[in-house]
C-alpha positions as CSV (number, residue, x, y, z in Angstrom):
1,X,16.6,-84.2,-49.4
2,X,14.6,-86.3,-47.5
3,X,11.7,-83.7,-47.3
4,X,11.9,-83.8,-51.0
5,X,11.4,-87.7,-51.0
6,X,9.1,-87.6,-48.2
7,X,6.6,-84.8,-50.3
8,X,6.9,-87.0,-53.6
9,X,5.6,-90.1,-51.7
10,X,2.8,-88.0,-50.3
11,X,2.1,-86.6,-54.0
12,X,2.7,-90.0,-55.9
13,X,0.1,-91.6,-53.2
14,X,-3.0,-88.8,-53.5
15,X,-2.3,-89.3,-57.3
16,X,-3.5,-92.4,-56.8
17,X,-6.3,-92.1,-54.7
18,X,-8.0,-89.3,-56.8
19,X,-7.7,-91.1,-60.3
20,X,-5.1,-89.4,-61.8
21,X,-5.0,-91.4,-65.4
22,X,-4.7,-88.8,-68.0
23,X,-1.9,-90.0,-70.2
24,X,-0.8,-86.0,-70.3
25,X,-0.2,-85.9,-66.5
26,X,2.5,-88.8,-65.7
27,X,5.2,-86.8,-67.3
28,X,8.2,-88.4,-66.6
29,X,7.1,-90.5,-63.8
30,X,6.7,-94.4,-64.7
31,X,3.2,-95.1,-65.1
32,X,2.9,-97.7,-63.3
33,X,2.6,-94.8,-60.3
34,X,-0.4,-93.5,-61.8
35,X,-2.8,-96.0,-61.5
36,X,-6.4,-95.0,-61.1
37,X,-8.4,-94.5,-58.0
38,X,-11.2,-96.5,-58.4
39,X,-13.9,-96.5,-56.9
40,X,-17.9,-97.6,-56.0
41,X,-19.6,-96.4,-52.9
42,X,-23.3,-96.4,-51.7
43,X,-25.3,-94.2,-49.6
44,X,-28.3,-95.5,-47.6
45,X,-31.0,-94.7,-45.1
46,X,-33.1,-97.1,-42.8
47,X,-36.1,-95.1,-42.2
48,X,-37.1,-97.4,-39.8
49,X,-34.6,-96.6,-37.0
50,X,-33.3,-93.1,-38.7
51,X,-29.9,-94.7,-39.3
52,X,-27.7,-93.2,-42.2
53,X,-24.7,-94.6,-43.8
54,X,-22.3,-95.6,-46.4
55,X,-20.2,-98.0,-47.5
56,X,-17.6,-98.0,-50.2
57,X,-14.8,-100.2,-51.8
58,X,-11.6,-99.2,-54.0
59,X,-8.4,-100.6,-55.1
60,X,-6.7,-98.5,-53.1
61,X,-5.0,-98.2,-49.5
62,X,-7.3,-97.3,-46.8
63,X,-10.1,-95.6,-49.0
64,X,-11.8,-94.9,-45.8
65,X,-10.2,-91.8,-45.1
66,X,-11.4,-89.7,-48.0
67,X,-14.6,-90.9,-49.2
68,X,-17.4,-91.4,-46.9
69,X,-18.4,-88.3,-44.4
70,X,-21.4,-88.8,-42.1
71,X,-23.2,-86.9,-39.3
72,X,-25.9,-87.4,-37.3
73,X,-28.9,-85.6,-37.8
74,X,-27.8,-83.8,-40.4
75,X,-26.5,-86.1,-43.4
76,X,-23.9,-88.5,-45.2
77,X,-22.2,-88.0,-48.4
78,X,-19.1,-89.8,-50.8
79,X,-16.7,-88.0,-52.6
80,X,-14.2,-89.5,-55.1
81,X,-13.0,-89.8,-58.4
82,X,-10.7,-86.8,-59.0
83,X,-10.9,-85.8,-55.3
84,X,-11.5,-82.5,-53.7
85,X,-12.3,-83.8,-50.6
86,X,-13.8,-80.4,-48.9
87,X,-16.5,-81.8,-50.9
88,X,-17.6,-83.8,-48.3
89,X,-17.4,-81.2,-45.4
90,X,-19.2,-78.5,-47.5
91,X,-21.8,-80.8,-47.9
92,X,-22.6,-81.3,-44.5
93,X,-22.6,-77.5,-44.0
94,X,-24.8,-76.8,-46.4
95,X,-27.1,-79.9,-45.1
96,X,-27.0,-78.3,-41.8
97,X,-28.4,-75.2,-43.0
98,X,-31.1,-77.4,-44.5
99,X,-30.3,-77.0,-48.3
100,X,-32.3,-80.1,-50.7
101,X,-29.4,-82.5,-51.6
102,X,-30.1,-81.7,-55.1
103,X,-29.2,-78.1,-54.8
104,X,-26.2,-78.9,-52.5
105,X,-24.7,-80.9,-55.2
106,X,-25.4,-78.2,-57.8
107,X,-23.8,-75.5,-55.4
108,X,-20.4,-77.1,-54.4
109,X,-19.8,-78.1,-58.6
110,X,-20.6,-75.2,-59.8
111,X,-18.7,-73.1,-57.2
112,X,-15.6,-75.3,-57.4
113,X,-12.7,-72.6,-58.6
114,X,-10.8,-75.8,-60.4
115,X,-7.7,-74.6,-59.2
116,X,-5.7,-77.4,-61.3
117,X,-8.0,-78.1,-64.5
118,X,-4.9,-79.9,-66.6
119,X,-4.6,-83.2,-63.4
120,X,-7.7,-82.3,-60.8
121,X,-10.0,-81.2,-63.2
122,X,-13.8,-80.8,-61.5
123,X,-15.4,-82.6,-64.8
124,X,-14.2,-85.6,-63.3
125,X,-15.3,-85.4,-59.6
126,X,-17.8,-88.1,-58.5
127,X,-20.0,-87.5,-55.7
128,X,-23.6,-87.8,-53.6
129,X,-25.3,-86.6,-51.1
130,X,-28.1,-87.8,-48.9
131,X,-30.5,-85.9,-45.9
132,X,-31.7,-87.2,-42.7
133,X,-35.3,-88.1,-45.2
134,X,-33.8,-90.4,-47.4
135,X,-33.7,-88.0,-49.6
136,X,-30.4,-87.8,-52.5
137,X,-28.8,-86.3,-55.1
138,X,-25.5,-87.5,-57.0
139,X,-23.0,-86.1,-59.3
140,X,-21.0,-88.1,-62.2
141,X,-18.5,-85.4,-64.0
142,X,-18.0,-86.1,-67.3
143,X,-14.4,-86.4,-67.8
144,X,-14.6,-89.1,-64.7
145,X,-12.9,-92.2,-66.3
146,X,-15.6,-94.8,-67.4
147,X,-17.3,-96.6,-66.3
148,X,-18.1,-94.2,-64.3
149,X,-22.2,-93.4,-63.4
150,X,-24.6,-93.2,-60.5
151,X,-27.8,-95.3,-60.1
152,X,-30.9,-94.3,-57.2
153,X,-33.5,-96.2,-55.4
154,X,-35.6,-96.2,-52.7
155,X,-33.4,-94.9,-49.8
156,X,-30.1,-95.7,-51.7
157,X,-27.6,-94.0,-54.0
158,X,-25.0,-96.0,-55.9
159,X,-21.7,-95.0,-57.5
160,X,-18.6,-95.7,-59.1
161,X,-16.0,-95.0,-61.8
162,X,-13.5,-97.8,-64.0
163,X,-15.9,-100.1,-63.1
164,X,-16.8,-103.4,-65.2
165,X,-19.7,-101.2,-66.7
166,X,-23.2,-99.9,-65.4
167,X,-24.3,-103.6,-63.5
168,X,-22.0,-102.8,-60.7
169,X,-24.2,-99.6,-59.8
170,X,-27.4,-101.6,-60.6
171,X,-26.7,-104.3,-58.8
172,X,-25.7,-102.5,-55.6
173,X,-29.4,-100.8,-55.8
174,X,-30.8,-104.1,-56.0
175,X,-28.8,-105.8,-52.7
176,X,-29.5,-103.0,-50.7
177,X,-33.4,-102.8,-51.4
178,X,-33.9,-106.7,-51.0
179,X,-31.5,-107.3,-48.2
180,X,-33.2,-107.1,-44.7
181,X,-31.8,-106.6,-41.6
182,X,-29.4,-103.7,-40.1
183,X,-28.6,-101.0,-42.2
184,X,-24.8,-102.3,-41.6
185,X,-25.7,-105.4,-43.5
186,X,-27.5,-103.7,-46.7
187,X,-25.3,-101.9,-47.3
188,X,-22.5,-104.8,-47.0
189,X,-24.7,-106.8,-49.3
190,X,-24.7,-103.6,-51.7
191,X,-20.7,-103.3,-51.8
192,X,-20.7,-107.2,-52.8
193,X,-23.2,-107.6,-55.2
194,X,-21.1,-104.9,-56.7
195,X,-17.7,-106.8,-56.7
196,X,-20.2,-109.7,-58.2
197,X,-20.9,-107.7,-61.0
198,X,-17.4,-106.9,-61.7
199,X,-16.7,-104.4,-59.4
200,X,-13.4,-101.9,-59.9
201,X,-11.6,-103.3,-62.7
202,X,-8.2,-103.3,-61.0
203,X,-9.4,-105.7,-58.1
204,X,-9.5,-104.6,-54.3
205,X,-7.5,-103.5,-52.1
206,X,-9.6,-101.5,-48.9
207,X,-13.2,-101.5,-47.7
208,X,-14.5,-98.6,-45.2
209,X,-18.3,-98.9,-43.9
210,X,-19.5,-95.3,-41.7
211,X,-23.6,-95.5,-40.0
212,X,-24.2,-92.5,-37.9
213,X,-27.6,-91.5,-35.4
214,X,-28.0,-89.0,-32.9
215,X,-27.0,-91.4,-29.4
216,X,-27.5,-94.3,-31.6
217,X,-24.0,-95.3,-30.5
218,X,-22.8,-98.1,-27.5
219,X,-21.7,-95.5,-25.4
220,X,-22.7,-92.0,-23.8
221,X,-23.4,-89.2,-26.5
222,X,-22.1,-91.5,-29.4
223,X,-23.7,-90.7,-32.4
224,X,-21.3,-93.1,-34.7
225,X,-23.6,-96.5,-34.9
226,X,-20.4,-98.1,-36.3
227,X,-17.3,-97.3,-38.1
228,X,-15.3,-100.2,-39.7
229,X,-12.2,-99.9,-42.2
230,X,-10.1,-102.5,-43.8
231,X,-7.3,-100.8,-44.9
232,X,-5.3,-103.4,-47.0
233,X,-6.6,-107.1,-47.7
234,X,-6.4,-109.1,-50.7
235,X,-10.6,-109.2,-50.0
236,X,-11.7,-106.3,-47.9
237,X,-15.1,-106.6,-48.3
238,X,-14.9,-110.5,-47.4
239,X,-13.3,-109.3,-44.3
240,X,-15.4,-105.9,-43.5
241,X,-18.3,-108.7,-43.6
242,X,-16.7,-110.5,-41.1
243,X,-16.3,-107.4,-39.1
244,X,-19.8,-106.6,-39.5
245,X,-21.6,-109.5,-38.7
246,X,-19.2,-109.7,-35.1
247,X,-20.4,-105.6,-34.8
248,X,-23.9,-107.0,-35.1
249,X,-23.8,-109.8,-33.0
250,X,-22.0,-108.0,-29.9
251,X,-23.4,-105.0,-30.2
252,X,-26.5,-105.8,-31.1
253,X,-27.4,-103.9,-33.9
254,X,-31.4,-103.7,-34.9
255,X,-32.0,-105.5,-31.9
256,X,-35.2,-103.7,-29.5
257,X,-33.0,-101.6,-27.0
């Protein structure tokens, strides 16, 4: 019996991280269970010191652990929405193997068996992908619930789904391309100007930022620039600031080294 409970916490919980909201799924389970994962995230490249990274933002618990993948020299991506998260990993295979971010997005959809159509369908997976150039692609499924859309810019993808509407995505383009300073803190300024615009329409919950570069790390053979999480706070990307202006500071961070 407690296995039993144990499993339906697990399942109630990734229900709610991949946006489960379809009225047909929640069966007899209250709905109040089901709410929506959403989500906004950016992508973004500092061609200046090679840096890559992400940050996203969800009203969920620790969003961190699914969305944002990242390796140096070879790429970042986001997954989310209605989750698969091999996404992420098959993306940075296929990046490796020096695929165009436009094709590797086309690949992974269109080879995605959609093993459970009627809850996880594929039409509603959300998710980008970004090279070691700058260079992007990004994927909005239709059946995602809305808002839910991408935006581009220079160096930067933006994307989100039950958002306020389409100004969150803008205006996380527009932060990141008129901040300056570390890639850490442009893409901070991104995830608020997003929150600014009305953000996930549910509130906040957990923040995660991930920059990666080959030994671009404080320590011996680190490639991971910086690697922050807020997990649960009533304003995680108020705190996640916090965390990444003291990241900055001690370590640093765009400073000549």
């Amino acid at each position: 019996m407690h296995r039993r409970i144990v499993a339906f916490a697990a399942f109630v919980f990734l229900g709610e991280v991949v946006g489960l909201a379809q009225p047909a799924d929640r069966g007899n389970i209250p709905i109040a269970l089901w709410s929506p994962g959403a989500t906004f995230s950016i992508l973004g490249y500092d061609p200046a010191t090679g840096e890559l990274g992400g940050a996203v933002q969800s009203r969920v618990f620790s969003v961190g652990n699914g969305v944002l993948w990242a390796e140096a020299g070879t790429g970042v991506a986001a997954t989310q929405a209605i989750v698969d998260v091999s996404y992420g990993p098959q993306a940075l295979s296929l990046l490796r193997l020096g695929y165009a971010p436009e094709r590797i997005v086309k690949m992974i959809h269109e080879s995605d068996p959609d093993p459970d159509p009627a809850r996880w369908t594929k039409e509603g997976r959300q998710f980008a992908v970004m090279n070691t150039k700058g260079e992007y692609a990004a994927f909005t499924g239709p059946k995602a619930t809305v808002w839910a859309g991408n935006k581009g810019g220079k160096f930067c993808t933006a994307q989100g789904n039950i958002l306020a509407g389409e100004g969150v995505v803008n205006g996380m383009v527009e932060a990141f391309e008129n901040t300056s300073g570390h890639l850490s803190l442009r893409l901070l300024a991104a995830l608020e100007a997003g929150q600014k615009a009305g953000g996930d329409k549910r509130g906040m919950q957990s923040a995660a930022l991930l920059i990666v570069k080959k030994d671009g790390g404080v320590w011996l053979h680190n490639d991971v620039v910086l690697r922050l999480q807020v997990d649960d706070n009533p304003e995680p990307i108020v705190e996640l600031r916090r965390l990444v202006e003291k990241a900055v500071k001690q370590f640093r961070l765009g400073a000549p080294r």
